[in-house]
C-alpha positions in Angstrom: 8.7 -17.6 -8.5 9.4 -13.7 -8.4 9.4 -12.4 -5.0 7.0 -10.2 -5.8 4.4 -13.5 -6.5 5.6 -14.7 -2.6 2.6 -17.1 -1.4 1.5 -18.9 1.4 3.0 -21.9 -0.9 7.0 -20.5 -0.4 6.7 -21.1 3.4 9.9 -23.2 4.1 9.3 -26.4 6.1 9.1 -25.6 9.3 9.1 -29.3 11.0 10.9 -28.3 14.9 10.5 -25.0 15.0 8.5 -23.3 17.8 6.7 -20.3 17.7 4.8 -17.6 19.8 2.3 -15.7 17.9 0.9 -12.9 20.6 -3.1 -12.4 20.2 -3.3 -15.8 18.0 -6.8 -16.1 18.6 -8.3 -14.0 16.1 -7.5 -11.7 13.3 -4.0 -11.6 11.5 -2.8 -13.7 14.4 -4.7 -16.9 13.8 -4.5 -16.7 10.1 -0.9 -16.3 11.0 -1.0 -19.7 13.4 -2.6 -21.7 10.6 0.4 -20.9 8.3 2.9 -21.8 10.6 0.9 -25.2 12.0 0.8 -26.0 7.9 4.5 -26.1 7.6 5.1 -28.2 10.8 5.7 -25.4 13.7 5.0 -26.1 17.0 2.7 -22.7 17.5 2.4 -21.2 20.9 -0.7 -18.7 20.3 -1.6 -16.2 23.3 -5.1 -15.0 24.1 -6.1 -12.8 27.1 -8.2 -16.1 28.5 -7.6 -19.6 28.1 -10.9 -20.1 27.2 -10.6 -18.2 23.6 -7.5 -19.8 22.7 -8.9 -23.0 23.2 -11.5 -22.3 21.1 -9.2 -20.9 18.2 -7.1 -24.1 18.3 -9.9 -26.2 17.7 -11.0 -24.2 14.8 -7.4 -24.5 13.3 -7.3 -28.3 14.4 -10.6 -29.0 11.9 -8.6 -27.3 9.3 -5.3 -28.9 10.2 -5.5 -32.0 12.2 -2.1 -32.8 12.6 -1.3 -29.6 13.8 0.7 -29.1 17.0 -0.5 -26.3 18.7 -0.7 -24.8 22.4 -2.5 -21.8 24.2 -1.0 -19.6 26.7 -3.2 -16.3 28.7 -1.5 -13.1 27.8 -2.3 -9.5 28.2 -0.6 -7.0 26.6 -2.1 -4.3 28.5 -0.2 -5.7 31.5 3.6 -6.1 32.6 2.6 -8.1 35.5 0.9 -10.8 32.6 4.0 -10.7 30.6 6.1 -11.4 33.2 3.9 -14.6 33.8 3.5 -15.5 30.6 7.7 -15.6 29.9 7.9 -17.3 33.3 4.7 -20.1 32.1 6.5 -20.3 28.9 10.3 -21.3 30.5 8.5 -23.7 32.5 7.3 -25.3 29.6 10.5 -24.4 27.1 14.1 -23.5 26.7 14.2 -22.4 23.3 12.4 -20.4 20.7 12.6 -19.5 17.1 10.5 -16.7 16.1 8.5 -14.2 18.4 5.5 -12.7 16.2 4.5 -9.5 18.5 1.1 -9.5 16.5 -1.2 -8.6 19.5 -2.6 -5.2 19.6 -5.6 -2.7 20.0 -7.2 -0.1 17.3 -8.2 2.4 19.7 -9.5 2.6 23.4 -13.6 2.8 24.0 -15.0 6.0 23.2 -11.1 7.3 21.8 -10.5 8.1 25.5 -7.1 8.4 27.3 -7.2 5.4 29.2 -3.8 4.5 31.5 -3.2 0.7 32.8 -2.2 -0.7 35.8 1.4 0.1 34.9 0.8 3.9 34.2 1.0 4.0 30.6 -1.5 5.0 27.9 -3.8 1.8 27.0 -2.9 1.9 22.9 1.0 2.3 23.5 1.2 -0.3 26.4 -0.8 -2.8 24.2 1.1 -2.4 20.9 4.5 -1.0 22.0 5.7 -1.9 25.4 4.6 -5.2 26.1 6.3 -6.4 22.9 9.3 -4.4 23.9 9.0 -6.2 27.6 8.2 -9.6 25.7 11.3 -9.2 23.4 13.2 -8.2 26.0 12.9 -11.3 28.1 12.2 -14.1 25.5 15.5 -12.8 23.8 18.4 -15.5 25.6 15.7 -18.3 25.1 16.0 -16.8 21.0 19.3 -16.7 21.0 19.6 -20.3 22.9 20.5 -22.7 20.0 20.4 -20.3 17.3 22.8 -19.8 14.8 23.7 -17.6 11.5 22.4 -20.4 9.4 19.6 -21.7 11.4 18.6 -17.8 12.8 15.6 -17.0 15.3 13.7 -14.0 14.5 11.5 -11.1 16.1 8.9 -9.8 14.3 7.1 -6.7 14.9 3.5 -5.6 13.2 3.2 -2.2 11.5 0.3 -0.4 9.7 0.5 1.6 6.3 -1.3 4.5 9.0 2.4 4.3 10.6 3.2 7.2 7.2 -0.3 9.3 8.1 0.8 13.1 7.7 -0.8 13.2 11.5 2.0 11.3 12.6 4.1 12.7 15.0 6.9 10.8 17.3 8.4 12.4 19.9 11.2 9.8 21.5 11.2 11.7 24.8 7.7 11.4 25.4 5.9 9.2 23.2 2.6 9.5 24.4 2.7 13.3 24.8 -1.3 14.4 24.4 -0.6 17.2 22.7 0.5 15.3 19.5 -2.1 13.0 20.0 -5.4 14.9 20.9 -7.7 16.1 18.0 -11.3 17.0 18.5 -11.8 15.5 21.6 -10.8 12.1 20.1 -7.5 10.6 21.2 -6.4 8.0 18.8 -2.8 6.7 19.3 -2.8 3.7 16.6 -0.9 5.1 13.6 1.6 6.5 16.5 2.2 3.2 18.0 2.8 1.8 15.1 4.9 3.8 13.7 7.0 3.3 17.0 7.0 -0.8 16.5 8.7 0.1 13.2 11.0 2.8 14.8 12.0 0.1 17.8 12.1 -2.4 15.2 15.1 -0.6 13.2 16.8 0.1 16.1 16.7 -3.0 17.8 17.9 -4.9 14.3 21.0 -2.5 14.5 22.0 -3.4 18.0 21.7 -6.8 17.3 23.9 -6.2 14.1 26.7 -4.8 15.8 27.0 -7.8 18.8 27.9 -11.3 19.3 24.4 -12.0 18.1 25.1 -10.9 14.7 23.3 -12.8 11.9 22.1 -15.2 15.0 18.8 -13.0 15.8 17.0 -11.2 13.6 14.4 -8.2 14.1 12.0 -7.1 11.4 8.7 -5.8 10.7 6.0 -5.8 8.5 2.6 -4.2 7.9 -1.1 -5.8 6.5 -1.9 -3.3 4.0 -5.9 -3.2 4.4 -6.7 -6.6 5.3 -10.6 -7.6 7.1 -10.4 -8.1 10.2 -12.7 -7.5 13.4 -10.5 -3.9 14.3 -10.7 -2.8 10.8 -14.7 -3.5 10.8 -14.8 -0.9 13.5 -14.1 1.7 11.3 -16.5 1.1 8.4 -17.9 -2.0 6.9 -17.8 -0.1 3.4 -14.0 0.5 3.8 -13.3 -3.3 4.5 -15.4 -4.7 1.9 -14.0 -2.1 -1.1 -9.8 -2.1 0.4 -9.6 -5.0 2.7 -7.8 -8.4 1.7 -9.5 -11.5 3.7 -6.8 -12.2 6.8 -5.6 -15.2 5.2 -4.0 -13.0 2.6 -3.1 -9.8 4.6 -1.0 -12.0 7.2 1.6 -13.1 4.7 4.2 -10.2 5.3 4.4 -11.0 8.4 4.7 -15.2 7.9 7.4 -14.2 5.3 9.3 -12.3 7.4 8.7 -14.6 9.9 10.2 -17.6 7.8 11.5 -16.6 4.9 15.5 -17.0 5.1 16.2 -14.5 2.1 14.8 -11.6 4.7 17.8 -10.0 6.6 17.5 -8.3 9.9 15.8 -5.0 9.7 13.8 -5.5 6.7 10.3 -4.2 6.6 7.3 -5.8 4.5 4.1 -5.2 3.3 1.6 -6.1 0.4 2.4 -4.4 -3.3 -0.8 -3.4 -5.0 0.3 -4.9 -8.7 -1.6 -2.0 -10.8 -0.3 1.3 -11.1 -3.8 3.0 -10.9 -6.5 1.3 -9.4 -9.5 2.4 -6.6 -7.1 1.6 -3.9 -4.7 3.6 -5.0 -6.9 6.8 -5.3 -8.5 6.1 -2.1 -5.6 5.4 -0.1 -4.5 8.8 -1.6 -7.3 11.4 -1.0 -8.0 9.5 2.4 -5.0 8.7 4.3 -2.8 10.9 2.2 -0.7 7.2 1.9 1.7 7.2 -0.9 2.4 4.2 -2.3 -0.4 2.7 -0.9 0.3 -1.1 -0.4 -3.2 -2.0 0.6 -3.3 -5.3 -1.1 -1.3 -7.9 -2.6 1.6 -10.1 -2.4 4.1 -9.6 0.2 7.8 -7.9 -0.6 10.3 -5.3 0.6 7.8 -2.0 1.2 8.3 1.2 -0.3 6.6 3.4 2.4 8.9 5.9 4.1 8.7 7.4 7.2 10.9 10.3 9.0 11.0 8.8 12.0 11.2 5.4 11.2 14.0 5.9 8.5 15.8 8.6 11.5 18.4 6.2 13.3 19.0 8.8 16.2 15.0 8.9 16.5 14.6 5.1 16.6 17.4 4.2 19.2 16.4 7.2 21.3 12.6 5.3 21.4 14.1 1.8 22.1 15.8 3.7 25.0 12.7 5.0 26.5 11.1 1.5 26.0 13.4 0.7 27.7 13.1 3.3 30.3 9.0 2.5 30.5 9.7 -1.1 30.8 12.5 -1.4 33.5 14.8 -3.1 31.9 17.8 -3.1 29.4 18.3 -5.4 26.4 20.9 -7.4 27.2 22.8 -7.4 24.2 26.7 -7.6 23.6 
């Protein structure tokens, strides 16, 4: 099968491995859980209360029965809950193979500024640092009984909006307002997700030039337009004419995830198969997203970013999530 045909179907066997999928509960997440539980994993999902990702491992456990599956609380809008979580999870643990940072927020209520307990903007916290913080002190339990032919892996989750002409990364102060503010509204989405990809890269390059080399892997992939409850919020129209059902839309990130013919620093997403088609035009006049890569089957994405594809930019990022999150990557 071309790699351009990649389906849920070319998930290796993934009998012993273990798993965290952050935000598993819903969305991209739990279609991603109910991959990974179908191939064997032992699946780890995180939920900000127990109580949700209870519920979300019955529902996978009336698809899946055998499926070995556990819930952890985790909120990404708070160090002091990843700290705990890592801390729950070691109890529990001493190794890990793959580190899905799927968990994230569209926007804040009313596109409002809104700082957490730590200081930082709500949006950038939730999709950026936390998974920097998470990464940061899950990665000896990754590299803990990994090899080059038996690799762990950290996944980060992108968005086609990461290549909006609005974008605008600045790596010595990411959440500057003044990028981010138009008409009142402050929406920080595309930016922090152009930023997973940017700390992706760089992160993928560290690890290339260290001990770890070949041993841990970092990449990213993106959803395309895929249905979900966060893209509902902006239109019910849009996800029913451009959205792929979640099942479909979380497959870059399973393959990336799995897949042992993706290197470190590779970045995925879905290839619309026509050369003209409704997507394409709106994706175009819209978002001004060129190729769009809304739907499809998983491969190597085309999308191109300045910042993303700017190695200075990207390392100078990691080194302010870094800054943000108190602590250094310990890598050698």
């Amino acid at each position: 099968m071309g790699n351009s045909q990649w389906s849920s179907a070319d998930l290796p066997d993934l009998t012993g491995k273990r798993i965290v999928v952050t935000g598993g509960n819903r969305g991209l997440g739990f279609a991603s859980v109910v991959e990974f539980a179908k191939k064997g994993a032992h699946v780890v999902l995180t939920s900000r209360s127990k109580e949700k990702g209870e519920a979300a491992i019955a529902e996978i456990l009336s698809a899946v029965p055998n499926a070995s599956l556990e819930t952890m609380e985790l909120d990404c809008s708070s160090f002091r809950s990843v700290r705990a979580f890592v801390k729950e999870y070691h109890a529990k643990h001493d190794t890990l193979d793959v580190l899905l940072n799927n968990a994230g927020i569209g926007s804040t209520e009313a596109y409002q500024r809104t700082n957490t307990e730590d200081g930082n903007e709500m949006t950038w916290q939730t999709n950026v640092w936390s998974a920097c913080l998470l990464s940061q002190l899950l990665l000896p339990t990754l590299a803990k009984g990994s090899s080059k032919d038996n690799p762990s892996r950290i996944v980060f989750v992108s968005s086609v909006t990461a290549v909006m002409p609005k974008v605008q990364i600045n790596p010595e102060d990411p959440e500057s307002e003044n990028i981010l503010e138009t008409n009142e509204n402050y929406w920080a989405y595309p930016m922090t997700k152009c930023a997973d990809w940017m700390i992706s890269n760089a992160l993928s390059k560290r690890l290339e030039t260290s001990s770890l080399k070949g041993r841990v892997r970092t990449t990213c992939a993106h959803p395309g337009f895929s249905s979900t409850d966060m893209t509902a919020t902006f239109g019910g129209l849009q996800n029913a004419l451009m959205g792929m059902p979640a099942s479909q839309g979380c497959l870059s990130q399973v393959r990336v995830a799995t897949d042992p013919t993706v290197p470190s620093g590779a970045f995925y997403g879905p290839t619309t198969p026509t050369k003209l088609s409704l997507q394409h035009l709106l994706a175009f006049f819209y978002a001004q997203i060129y190729p769009p890569e809304l739907y499809g089957s998983p491969e190597l994405s085309k999308l191109v970013s300045p910042f993303a594809n700017d190695e200075e930019s990207c390392e100078k990022l990691l080194q302010k999530s870094e800054e943000i999150i108190g602590a250094k990557f310990d890598i050698a």
